[in-house]
C-alpha positions in Angstrom: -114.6 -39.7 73.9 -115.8 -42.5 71.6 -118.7 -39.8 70.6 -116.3 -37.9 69.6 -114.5 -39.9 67.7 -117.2 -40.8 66.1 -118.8 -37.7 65.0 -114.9 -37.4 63.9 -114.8 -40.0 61.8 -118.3 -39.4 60.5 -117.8 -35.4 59.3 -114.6 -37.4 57.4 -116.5 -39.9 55.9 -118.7 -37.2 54.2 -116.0 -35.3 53.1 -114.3 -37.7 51.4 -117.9 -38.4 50.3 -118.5 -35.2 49.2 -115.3 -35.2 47.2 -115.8 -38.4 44.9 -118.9 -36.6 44.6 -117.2 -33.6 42.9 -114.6 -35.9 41.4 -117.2 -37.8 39.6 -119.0 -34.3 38.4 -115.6 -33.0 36.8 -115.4 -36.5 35.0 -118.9 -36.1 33.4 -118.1 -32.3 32.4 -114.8 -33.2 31.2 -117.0 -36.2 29.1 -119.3 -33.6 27.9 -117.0 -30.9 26.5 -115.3 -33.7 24.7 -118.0 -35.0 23.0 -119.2 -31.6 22.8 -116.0 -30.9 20.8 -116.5 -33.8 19.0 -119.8 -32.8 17.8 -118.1 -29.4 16.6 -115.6 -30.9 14.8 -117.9 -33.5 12.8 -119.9 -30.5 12.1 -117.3 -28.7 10.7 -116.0 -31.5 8.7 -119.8 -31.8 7.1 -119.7 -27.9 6.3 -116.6 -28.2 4.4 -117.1 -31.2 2.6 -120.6 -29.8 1.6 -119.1 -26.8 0.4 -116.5 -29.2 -1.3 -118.8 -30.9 -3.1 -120.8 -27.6 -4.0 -117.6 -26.8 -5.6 -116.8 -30.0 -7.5 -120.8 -29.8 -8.9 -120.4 -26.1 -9.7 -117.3 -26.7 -11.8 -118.9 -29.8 -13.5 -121.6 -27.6 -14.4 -119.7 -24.8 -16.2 -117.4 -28.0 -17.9 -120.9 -29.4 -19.1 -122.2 -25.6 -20.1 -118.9 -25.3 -21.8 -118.8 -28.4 -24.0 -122.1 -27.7 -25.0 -121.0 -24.5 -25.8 -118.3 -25.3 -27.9 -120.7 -28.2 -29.7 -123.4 -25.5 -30.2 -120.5 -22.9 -31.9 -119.1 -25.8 -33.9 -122.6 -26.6 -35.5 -122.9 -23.2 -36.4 -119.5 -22.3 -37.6 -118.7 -26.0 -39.4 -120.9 -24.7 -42.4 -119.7 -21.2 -42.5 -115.6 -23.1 -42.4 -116.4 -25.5 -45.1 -118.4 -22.5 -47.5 -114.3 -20.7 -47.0 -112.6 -23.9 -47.5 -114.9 -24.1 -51.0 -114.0 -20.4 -51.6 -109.9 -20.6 -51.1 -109.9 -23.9 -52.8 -111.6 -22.2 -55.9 -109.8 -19.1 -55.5 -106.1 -21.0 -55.7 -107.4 -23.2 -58.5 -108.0 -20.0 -60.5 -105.2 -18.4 -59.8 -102.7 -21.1 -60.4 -104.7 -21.7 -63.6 -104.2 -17.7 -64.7 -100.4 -18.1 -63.7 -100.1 -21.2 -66.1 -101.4 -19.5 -68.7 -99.3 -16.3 -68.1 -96.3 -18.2 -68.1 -97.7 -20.2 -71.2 
């Protein structure tokens, strides 16, 4: 009888064994889909905010292709304005000077 108990007592002992055993491996894949997840989600935060910042230096680019755009156009037009400007000054001057002497 005490064999028996024994071998009882011993084929328990191993299945509780067995289950902290198992216990212990869901613990550690429970650990490792986590961080696992984790790992996803930092990589997805990276993507974005690379893309993000690809974004931000892609507008600054045309900004900076703009203003020098503008600059380049105002170098070139800035003569051709102030030759006009000359032109309608003179033209007014004469003809307010042709009305003063038809009215004179």
């Amino acid at each position: 009888m005490k064999v028996f108990v024994l071998a009882i007592l011993l084929v328990s002992i191993c299945c509780l064994e067995g289950a902290l055993v198992k216990r212990q491996a869901e613990a550690q894949s429970e650990v490792a889909a986590l961080q696992e997840k984790l790992q996803q989600y930092a990589q997805s935060m990276s993507q974005y905010f690379s893309s993000e910042l690809l974004a931000e230096e892609k507008i600054e680019q045309l900004k900076a292709h703009g203003q020098t755009f503008v600059q380049q156009a105002q170098e070139h037009l800035q003569p051709w304005a102030d030759q006009m400007r000359d032109s309608l000054t003179q033209l007014f001057t004469t003809l307010q000077e042709s009305v003063k002497k038809a009215t004179s």
